[in-house]
Jmol script that loads the backbone (N, CA, C; Angstrom):
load data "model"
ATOM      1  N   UNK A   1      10.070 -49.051  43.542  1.00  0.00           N
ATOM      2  CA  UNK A   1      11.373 -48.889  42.913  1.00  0.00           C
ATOM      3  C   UNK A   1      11.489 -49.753  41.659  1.00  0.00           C
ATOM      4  N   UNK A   2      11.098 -51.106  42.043  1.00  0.00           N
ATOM      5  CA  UNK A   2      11.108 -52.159  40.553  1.00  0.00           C
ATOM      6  C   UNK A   2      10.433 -51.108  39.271  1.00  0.00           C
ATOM      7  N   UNK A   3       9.451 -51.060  39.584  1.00  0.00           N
ATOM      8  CA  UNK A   3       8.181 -50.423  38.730  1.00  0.00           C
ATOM      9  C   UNK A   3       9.011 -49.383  37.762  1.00  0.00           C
ATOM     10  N   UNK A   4       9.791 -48.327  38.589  1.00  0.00           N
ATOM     11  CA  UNK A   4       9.938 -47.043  37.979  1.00  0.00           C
ATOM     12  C   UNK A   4      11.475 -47.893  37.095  1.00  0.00           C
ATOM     13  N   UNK A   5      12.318 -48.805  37.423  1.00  0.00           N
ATOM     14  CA  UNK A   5      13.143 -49.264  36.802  1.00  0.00           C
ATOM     15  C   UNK A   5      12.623 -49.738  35.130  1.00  0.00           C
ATOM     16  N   UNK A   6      11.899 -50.599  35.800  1.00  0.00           N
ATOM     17  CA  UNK A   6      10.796 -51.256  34.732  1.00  0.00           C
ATOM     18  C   UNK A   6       9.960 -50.045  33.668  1.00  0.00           C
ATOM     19  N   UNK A   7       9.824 -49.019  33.962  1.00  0.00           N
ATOM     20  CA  UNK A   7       9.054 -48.001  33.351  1.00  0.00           C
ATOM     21  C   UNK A   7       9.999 -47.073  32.377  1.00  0.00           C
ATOM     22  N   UNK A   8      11.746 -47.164  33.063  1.00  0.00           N
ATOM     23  CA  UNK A   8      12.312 -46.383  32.481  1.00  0.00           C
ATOM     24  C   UNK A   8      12.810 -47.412  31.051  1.00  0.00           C
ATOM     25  N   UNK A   9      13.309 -48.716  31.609  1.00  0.00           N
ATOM     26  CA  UNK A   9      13.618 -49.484  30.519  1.00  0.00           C
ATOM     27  C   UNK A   9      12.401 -49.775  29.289  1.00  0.00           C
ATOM     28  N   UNK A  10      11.487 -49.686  29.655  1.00  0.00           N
ATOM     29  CA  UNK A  10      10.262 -49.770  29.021  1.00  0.00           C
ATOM     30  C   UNK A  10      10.455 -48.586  27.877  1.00  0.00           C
ATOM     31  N   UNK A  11      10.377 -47.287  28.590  1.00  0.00           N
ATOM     32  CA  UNK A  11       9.941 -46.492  27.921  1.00  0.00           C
ATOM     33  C   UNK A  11      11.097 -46.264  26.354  1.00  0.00           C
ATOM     34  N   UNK A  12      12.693 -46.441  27.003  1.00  0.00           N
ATOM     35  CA  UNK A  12      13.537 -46.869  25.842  1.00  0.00           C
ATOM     36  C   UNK A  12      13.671 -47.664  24.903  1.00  0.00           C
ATOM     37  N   UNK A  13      12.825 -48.768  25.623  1.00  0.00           N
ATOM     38  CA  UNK A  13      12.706 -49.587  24.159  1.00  0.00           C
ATOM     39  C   UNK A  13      11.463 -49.967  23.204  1.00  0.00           C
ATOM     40  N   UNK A  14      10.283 -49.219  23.855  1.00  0.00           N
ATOM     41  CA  UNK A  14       9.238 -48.479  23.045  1.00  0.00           C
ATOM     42  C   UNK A  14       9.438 -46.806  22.295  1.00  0.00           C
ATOM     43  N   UNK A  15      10.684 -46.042  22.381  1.00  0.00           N
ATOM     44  CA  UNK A  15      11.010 -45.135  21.824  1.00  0.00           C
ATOM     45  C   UNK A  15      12.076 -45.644  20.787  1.00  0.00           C
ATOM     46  N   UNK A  16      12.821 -46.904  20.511  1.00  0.00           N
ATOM     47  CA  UNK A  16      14.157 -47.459  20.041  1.00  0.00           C
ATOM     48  C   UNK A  16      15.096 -46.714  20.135  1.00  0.00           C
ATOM     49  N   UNK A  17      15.583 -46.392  21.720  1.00  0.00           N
ATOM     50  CA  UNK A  17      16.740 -45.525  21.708  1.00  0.00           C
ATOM     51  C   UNK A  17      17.444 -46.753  22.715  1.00  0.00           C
ATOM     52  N   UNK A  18      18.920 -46.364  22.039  1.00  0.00           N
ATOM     53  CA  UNK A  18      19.969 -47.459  23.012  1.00  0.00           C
ATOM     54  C   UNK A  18      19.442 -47.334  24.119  1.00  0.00           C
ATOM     55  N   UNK A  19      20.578 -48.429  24.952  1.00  0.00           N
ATOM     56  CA  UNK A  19      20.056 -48.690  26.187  1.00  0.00           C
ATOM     57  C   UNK A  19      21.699 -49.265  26.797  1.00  0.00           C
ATOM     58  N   UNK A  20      22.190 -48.949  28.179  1.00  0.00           N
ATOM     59  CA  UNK A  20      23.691 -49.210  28.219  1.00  0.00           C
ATOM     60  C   UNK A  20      23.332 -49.771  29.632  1.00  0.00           C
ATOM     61  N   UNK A  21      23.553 -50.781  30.297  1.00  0.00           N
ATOM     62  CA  UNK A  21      23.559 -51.046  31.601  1.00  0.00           C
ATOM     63  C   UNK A  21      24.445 -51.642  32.016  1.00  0.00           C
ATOM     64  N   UNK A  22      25.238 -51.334  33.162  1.00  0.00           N
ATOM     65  CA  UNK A  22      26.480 -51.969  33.943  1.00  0.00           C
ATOM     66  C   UNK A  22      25.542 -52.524  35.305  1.00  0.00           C
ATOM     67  N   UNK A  23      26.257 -53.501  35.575  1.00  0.00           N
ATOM     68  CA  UNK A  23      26.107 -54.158  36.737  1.00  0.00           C
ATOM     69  C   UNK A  23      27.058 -55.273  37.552  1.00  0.00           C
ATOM     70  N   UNK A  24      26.493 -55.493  38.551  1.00  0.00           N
ATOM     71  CA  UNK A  24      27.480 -56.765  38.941  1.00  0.00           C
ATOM     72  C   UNK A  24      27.026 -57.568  39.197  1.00  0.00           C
ATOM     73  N   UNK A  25      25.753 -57.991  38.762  1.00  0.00           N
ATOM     74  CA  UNK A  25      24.925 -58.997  38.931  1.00  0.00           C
ATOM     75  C   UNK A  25      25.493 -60.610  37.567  1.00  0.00           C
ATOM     76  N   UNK A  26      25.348 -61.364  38.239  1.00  0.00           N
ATOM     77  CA  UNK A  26      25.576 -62.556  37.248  1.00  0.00           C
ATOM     78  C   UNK A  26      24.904 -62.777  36.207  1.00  0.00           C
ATOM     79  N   UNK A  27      25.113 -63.298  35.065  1.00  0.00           N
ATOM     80  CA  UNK A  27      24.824 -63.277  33.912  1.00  0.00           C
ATOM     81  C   UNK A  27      23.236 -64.049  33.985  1.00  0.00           C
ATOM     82  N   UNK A  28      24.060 -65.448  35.293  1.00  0.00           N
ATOM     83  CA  UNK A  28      23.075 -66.487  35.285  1.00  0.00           C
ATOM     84  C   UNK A  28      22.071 -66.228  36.051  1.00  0.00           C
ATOM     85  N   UNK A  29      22.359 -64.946  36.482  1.00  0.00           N
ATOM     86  CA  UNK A  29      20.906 -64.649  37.735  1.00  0.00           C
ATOM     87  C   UNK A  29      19.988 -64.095  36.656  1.00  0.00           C
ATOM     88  N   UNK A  30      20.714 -62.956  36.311  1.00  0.00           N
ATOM     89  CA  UNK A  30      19.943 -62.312  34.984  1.00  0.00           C
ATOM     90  C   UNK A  30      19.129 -63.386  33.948  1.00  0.00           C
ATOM     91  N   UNK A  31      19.765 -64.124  33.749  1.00  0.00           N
ATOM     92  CA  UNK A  31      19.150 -65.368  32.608  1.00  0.00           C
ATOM     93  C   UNK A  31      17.622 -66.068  33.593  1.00  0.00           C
ATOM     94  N   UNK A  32      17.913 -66.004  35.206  1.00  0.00           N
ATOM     95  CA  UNK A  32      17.259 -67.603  35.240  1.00  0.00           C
ATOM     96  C   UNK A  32      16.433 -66.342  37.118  1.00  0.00           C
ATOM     97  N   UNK A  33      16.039 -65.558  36.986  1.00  0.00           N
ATOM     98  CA  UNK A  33      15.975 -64.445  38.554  1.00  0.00           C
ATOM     99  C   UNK A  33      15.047 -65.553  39.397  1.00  0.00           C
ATOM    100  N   UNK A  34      15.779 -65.590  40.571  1.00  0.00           N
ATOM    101  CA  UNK A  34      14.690 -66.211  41.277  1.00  0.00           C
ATOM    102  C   UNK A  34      13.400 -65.558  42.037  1.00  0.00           C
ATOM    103  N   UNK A  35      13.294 -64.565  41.525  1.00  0.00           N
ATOM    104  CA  UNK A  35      12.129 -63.633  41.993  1.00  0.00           C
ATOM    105  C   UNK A  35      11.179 -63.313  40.447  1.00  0.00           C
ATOM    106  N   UNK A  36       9.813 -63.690  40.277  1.00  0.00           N
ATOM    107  CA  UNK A  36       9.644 -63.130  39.176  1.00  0.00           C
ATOM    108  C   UNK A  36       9.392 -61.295  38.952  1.00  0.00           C
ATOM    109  N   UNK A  37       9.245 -60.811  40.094  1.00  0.00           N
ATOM    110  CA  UNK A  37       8.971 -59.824  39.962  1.00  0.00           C
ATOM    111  C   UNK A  37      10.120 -58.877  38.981  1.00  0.00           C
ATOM    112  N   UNK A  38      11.631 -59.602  39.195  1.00  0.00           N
ATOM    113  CA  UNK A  38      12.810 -58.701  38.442  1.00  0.00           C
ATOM    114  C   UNK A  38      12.405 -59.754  37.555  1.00  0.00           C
ATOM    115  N   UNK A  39      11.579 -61.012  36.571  1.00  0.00           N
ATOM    116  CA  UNK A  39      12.105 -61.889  35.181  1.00  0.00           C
ATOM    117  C   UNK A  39      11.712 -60.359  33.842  1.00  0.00           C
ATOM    118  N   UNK A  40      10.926 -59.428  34.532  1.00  0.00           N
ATOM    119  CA  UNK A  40      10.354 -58.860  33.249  1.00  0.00           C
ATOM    120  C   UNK A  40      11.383 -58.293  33.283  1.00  0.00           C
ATOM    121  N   UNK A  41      12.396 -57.329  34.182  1.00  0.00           N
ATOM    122  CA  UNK A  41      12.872 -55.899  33.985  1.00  0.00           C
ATOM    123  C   UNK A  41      14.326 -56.794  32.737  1.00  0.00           C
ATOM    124  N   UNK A  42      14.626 -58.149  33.898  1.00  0.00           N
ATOM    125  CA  UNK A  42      15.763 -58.683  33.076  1.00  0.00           C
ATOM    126  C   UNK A  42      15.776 -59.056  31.819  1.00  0.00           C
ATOM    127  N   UNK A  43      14.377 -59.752  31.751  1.00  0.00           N
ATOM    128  CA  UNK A  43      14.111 -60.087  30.073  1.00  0.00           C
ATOM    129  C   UNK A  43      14.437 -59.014  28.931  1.00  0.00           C
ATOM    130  N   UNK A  44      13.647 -57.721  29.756  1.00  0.00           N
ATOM    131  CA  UNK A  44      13.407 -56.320  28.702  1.00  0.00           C
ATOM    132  C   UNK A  44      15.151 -56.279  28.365  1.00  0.00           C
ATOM    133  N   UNK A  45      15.897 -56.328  29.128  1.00  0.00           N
ATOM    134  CA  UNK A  45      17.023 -55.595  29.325  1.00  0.00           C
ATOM    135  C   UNK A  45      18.083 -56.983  28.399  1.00  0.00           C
ATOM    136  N   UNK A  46      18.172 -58.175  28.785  1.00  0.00           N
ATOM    137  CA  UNK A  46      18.405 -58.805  27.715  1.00  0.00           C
ATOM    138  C   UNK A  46      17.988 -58.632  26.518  1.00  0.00           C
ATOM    139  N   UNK A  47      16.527 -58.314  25.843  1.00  0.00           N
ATOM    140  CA  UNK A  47      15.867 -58.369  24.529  1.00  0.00           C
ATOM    141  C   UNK A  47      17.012 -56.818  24.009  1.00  0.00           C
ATOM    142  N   UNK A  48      16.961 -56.160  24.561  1.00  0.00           N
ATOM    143  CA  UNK A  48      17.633 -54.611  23.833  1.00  0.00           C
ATOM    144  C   UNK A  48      19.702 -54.386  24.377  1.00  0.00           C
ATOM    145  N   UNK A  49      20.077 -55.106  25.070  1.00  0.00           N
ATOM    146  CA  UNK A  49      21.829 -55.372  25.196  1.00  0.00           C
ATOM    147  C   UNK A  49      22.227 -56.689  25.029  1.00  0.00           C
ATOM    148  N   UNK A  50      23.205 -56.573  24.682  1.00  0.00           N
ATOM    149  CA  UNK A  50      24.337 -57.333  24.670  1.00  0.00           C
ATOM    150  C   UNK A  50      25.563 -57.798  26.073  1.00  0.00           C
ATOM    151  N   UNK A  51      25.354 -58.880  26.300  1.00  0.00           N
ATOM    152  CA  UNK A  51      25.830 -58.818  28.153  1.00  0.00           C
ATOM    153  C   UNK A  51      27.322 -59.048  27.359  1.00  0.00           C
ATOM    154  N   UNK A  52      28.565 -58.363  27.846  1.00  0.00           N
ATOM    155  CA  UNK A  52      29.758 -58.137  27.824  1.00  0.00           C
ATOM    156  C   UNK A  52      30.079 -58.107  29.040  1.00  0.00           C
ATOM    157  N   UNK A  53      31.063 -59.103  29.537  1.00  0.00           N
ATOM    158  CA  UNK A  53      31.420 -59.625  31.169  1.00  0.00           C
ATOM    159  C   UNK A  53      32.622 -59.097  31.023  1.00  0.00           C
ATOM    160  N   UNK A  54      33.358 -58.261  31.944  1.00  0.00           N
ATOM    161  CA  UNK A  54      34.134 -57.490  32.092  1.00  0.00           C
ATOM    162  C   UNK A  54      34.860 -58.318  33.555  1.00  0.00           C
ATOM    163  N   UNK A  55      35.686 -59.090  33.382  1.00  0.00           N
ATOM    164  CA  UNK A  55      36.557 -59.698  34.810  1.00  0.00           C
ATOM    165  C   UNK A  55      37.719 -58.534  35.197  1.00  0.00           C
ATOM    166  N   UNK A  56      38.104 -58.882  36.553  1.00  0.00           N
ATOM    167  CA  UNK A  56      39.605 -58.029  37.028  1.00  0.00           C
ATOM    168  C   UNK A  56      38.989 -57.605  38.474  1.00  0.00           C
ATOM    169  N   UNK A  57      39.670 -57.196  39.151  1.00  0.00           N
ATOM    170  CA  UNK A  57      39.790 -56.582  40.303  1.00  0.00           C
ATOM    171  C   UNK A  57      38.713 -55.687  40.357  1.00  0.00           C
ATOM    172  N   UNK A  58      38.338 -55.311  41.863  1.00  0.00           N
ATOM    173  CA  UNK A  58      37.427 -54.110  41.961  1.00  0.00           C
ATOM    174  C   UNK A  58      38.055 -52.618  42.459  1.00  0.00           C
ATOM    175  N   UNK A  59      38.258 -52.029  40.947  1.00  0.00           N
ATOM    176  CA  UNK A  59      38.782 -50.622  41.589  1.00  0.00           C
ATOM    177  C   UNK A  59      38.239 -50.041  43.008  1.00  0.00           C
ATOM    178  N   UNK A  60      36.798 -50.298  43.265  1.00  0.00           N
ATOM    179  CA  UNK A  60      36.727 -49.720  44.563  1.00  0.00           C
ATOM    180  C   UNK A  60      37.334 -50.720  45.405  1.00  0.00           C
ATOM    181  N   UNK A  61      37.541 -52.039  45.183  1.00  0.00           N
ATOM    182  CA  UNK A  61      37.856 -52.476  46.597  1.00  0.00           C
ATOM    183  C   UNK A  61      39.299 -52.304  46.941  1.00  0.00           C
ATOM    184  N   UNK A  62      40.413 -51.907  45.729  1.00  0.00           N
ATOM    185  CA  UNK A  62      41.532 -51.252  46.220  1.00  0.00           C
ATOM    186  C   UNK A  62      41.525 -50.144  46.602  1.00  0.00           C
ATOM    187  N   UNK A  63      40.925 -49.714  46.318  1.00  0.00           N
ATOM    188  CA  UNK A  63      40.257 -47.870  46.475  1.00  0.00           C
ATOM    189  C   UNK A  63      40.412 -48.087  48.458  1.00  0.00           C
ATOM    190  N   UNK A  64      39.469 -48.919  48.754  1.00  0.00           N
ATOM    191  CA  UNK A  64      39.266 -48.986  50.132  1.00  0.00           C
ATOM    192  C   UNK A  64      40.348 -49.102  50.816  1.00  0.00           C
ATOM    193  N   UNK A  65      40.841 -50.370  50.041  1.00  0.00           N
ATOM    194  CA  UNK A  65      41.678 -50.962  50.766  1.00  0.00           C
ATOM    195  C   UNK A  65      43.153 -49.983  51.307  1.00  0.00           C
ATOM    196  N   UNK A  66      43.176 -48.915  50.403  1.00  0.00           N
ATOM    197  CA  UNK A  66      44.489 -48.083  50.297  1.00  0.00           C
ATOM    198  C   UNK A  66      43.667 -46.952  51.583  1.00  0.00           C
ATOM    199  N   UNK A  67      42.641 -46.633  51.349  1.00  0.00           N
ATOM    200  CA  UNK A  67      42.119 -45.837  52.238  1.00  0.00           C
ATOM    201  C   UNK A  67      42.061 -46.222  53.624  1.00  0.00           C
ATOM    202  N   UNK A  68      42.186 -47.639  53.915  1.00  0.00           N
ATOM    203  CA  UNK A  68      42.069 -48.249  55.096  1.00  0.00           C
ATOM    204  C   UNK A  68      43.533 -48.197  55.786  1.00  0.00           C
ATOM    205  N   UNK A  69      44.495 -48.225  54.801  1.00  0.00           N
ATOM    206  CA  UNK A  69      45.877 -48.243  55.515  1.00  0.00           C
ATOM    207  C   UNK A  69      46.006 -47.094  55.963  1.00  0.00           C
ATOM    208  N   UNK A  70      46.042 -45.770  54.931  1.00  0.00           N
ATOM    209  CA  UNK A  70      46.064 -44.377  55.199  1.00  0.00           C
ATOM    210  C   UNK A  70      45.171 -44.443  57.083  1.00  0.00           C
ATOM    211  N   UNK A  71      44.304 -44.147  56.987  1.00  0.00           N
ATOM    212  CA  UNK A  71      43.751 -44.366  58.287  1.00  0.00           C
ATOM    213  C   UNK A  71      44.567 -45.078  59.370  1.00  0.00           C
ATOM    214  N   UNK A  72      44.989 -45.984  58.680  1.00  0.00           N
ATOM    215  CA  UNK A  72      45.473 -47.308  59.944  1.00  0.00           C
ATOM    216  C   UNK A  72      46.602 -46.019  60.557  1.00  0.00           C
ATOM    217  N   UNK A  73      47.474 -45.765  59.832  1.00  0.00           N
ATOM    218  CA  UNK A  73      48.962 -44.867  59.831  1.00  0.00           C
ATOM    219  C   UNK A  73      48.318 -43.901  60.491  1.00  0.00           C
ATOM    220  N   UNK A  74      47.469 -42.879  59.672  1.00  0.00           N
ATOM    221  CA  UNK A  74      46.747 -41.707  60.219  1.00  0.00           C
ATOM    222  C   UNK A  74      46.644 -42.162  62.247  1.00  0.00           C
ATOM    223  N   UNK A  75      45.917 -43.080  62.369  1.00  0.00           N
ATOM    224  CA  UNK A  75      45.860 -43.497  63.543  1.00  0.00           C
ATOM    225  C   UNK A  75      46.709 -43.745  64.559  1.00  0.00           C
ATOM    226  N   UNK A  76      47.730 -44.619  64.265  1.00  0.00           N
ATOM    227  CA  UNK A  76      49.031 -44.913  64.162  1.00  0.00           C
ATOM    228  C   UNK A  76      48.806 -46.194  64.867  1.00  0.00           C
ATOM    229  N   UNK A  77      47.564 -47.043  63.962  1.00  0.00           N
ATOM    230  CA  UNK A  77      47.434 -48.162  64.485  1.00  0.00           C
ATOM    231  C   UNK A  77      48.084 -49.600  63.728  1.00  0.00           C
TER     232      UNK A  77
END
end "model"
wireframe off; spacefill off
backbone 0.3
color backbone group
């Protein structure tokens, strides 16, 4: 799975076509991975974006959370 990650980011920035990645991984994991096997994919992926940290709530976890009441009621627990 690393590999083919690694192969796709590769191949974009040996073609110079953008490159857009979201995640929820920390900036500082990304900067410093304690595994080297992810330091290349993160490096590649730092060398070609710009990290823009996006804070606030997690739409899915209200998402759930509204879905969990519905249920609760649904239940009539």
């Amino acid at each position: 799975m690393l590999e083919q990650v690694y192969n796709i980011i590769d191949a974009r920035y040996r073609s110079g076509l953008p490159l857009i990645v979201t995640t929820n991984i920390d900036i500082e994991l990304i900067k410093n991975p304690p595994d080297i096997r992810y330091a290349r994919i993160y490096d590649r992926v730092l060398e070609m974006c710009h990290p823009v940290k996006v804070d606030g709530n997690s739409r899915r976890r209200e998402g759930l959370k509204k879905q969990f009441a519905e249920r609760q009621e649904l239940l009539g627990l």
